[in-house]
N, C-alpha and C positions, 0 to 999 in steps of 0.2 A: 128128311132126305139129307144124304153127305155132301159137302160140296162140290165134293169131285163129280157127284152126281148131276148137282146143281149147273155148274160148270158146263159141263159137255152139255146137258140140254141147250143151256145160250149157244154155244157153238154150235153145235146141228144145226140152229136155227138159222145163225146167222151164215153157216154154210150153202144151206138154202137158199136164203134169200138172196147172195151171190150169184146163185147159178140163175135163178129165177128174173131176180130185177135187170139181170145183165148180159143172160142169156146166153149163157156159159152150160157148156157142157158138162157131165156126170164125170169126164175123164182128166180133167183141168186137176191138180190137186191143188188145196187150200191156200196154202199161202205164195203157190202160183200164182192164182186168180187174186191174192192183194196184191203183188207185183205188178200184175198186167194190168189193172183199177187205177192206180196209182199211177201209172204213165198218164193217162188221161183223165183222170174224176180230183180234182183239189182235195175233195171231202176223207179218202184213202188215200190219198197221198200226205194228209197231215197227221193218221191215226197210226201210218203203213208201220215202225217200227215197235209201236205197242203190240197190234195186231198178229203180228209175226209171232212176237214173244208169246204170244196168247195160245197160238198157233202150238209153242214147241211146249207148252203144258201140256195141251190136250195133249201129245203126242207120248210124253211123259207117264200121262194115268192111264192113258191105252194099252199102251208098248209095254210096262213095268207094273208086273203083278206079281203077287207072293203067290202060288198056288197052296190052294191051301185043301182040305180033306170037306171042304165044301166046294159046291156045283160053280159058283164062282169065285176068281180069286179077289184080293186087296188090293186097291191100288197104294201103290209106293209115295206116287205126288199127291197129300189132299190139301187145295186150296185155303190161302187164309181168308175169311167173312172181308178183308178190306182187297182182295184179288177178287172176289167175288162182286166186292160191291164196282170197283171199276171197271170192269171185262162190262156188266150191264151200263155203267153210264157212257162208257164210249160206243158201244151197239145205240143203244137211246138216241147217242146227238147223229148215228149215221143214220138210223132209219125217221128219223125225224131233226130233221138239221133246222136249225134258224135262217131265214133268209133277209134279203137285204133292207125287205120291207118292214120286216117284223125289228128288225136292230136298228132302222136310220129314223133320223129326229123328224118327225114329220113338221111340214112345215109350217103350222100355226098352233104347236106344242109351246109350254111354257119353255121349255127347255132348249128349243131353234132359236137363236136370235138371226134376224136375218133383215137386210136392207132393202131401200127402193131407191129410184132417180133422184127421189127428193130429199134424202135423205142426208145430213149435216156429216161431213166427214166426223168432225169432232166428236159427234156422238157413236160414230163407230169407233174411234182412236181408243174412246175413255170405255169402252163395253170390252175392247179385246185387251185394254190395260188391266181391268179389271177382272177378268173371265180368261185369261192367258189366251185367247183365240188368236190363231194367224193367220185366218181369211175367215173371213164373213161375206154370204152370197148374198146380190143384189136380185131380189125377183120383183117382177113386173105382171098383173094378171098371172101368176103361178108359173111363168116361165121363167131362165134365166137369162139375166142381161151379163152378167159377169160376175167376176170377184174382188171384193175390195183385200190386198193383203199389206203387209209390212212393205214387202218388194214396191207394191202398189205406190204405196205413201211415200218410199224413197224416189221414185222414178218420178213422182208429182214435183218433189221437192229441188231432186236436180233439173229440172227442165222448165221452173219457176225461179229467177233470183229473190224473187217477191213473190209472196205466196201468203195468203190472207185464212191459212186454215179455219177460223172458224167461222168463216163466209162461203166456204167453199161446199158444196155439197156433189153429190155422185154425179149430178146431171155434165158439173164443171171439169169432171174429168173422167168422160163415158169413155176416152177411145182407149184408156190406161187397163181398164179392167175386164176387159175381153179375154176370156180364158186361153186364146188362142195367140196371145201379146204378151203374157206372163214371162220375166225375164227366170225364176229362182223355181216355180213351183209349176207342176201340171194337174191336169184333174179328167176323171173316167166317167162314163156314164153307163149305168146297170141296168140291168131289169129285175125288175121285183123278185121272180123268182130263183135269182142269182143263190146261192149257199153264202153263208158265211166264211165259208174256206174260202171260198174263189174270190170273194173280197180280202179276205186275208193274203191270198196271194199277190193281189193286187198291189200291194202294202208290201211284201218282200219284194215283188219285182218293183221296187219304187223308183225307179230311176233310169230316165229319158233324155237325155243330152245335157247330161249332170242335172236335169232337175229333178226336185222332188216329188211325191205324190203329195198331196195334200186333203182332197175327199174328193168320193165319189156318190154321183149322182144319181139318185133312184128316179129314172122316166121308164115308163110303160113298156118301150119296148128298146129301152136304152139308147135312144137318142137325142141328142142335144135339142132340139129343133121342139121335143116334148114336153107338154108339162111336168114340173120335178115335183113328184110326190113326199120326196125327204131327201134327204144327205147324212154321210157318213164320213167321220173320221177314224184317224187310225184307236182314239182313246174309246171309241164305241165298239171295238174289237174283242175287250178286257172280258172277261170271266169271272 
C-alpha cells in the first residue's frame, strides 16, 4: 500500500472519530471541527497546529492528481514513512491519552518521597538537597495535611530568631505548610481521569498572584478533603 494510501486511511479514521466521539456533524469540515475541539478539549488544543498541517496534506493528495490513461489518477503529495509514522503517534496519544493517574508518583512507590507529622525537618532539607525537590507533601492516613517547601523553611526561619532545625520536626511547624498559607507556590487537585494535556495546561497556566504551580494532586474526585492517590509535577510531564 502507498503512503499516501496509508495516510488518508488514518485520516478518515480519525475524521470519524471526531464527528462520532464528539458529535459533530457530517457538514463541520475537518479542520473546523480541530478548531472548535481545541477551544475546549486541552488534548486538541496541544496537537491543534500539527493536526492542521496534516489536515492540508490530505488536502494536497486529494485535490492534486496527474490524470493519467489509467481509471485513477497519482497523487502529487506521497507522504514520507517518518510523516506517516507521526500522523499515527499523534492519533495514538488522542484516542488513548495518559491520564493523571497512569503519570503521578503514587504514593508508597519507591520513587514518592513523601512526609508525615513526625517527620524531622532535617531529613526533608537533606532528601530535597539531594533529589532537587522543592516541596515534599506531608500525608497523614493517605490524606494531605500540607506541604513542606523551601518558602516553607524560609518562613520557619524568619519567624524563629532561634530555631533548633534538627529538633524541629513537621508537627513544630504544622500551621506553616497548609497549602492554603503558601507565600511563593500554589497546588491543584485532579481527578484520575484528568488527560495529560489538561495537566499540562495546568503547568502553562501556572501562575496565580505571582505564584507558582508546583504539583498537583490526584484525589478521586479532585478534592482536597480526599485521599491523594499520587502527585505530579511539572518533570513528570517530559516525554
Amino acid at each position: 500500500m502507498k503512503n499516501s494510501d496509508i495516510f488518508l486511511k488514518l485520516y478518515n479514521k480519525f475524521d470519524q472519530y471526531m464527528r462520532k466521539e464528539f458529535d459533530k456533524g457530517s457538514r463541520s469540515g475537518h479542520r473546523y471541527l480541530i478548531d472548535e475541539l481545541s477551544r475546549s478539549n486541552n488534548l486538541f488544543k496541544f496537537y491543534r497546529d500539527d493536526l492542521k498541517q496534516f489536515a492540508e496534506l490530505r488536502n494536497a493528495i486529494i485535490h492534486n492528481t496527474h490524470i493519467t490513461d489509467k481509471k485513477d489518477g497519482i497523487a502529487i503529495a506521497e507522504p514520507h514513512d517518518e510523516v506517516i509514522e507521526r500522523y499515527r503517534n499523534v492519533l495514538n496519544k488522542i484516542y488513548k491519552p495518559k491520564t493523571a493517574i497512569d503519570i503521578c508518583k503514587k504514593l508508597y512507590n519507591r520513587d514518592a518521597f513523601i512526609a508525615n507529622k513526625e517527620t524531622k525537618i532535617i531529613t526533608i532539607i537533606k532528601e530535597m538537597y539531594d533529589k532537587t525537590y522543592t516541596c515534599v507533601p506531608v500525608i497523614e492516613k493517605d490524606h494531605l495535611v500540607g506541604v513542606f517547601s523551601e518558602n516553607v523553611l524560609i518562613s520557619y526561619i524568619a519567624k524563629h530568631e532561634t530555631c533548633k532545625i534538627i529538633e524541629t520536626s513537621i508537627n513544630d511547624i504544622i500551621d506553616l505548610i497548609d497549602v492554603r498559607q503558601h507565600q511563593g507556590e500554589f497546588f491543584v487537585f485532579c481527578k484520575p481521569t484528568e488527560t495529560i494535556y489538561d495537566i499540562k495546561q495546568f503547568f502553562l497556566d501556572d501562575k496565580i498572584d505571582d505564584k507558582r504551580l508546583e504539583m498537583v494532586f490526584v484525589t478521586e474526585n479532585g478534592k482536597k478533603h480526599e485521599k491523594v492517590l499520587g502527585f505530579i509535577t511539572a518533570w513528570d510531564l517530559i516525554d
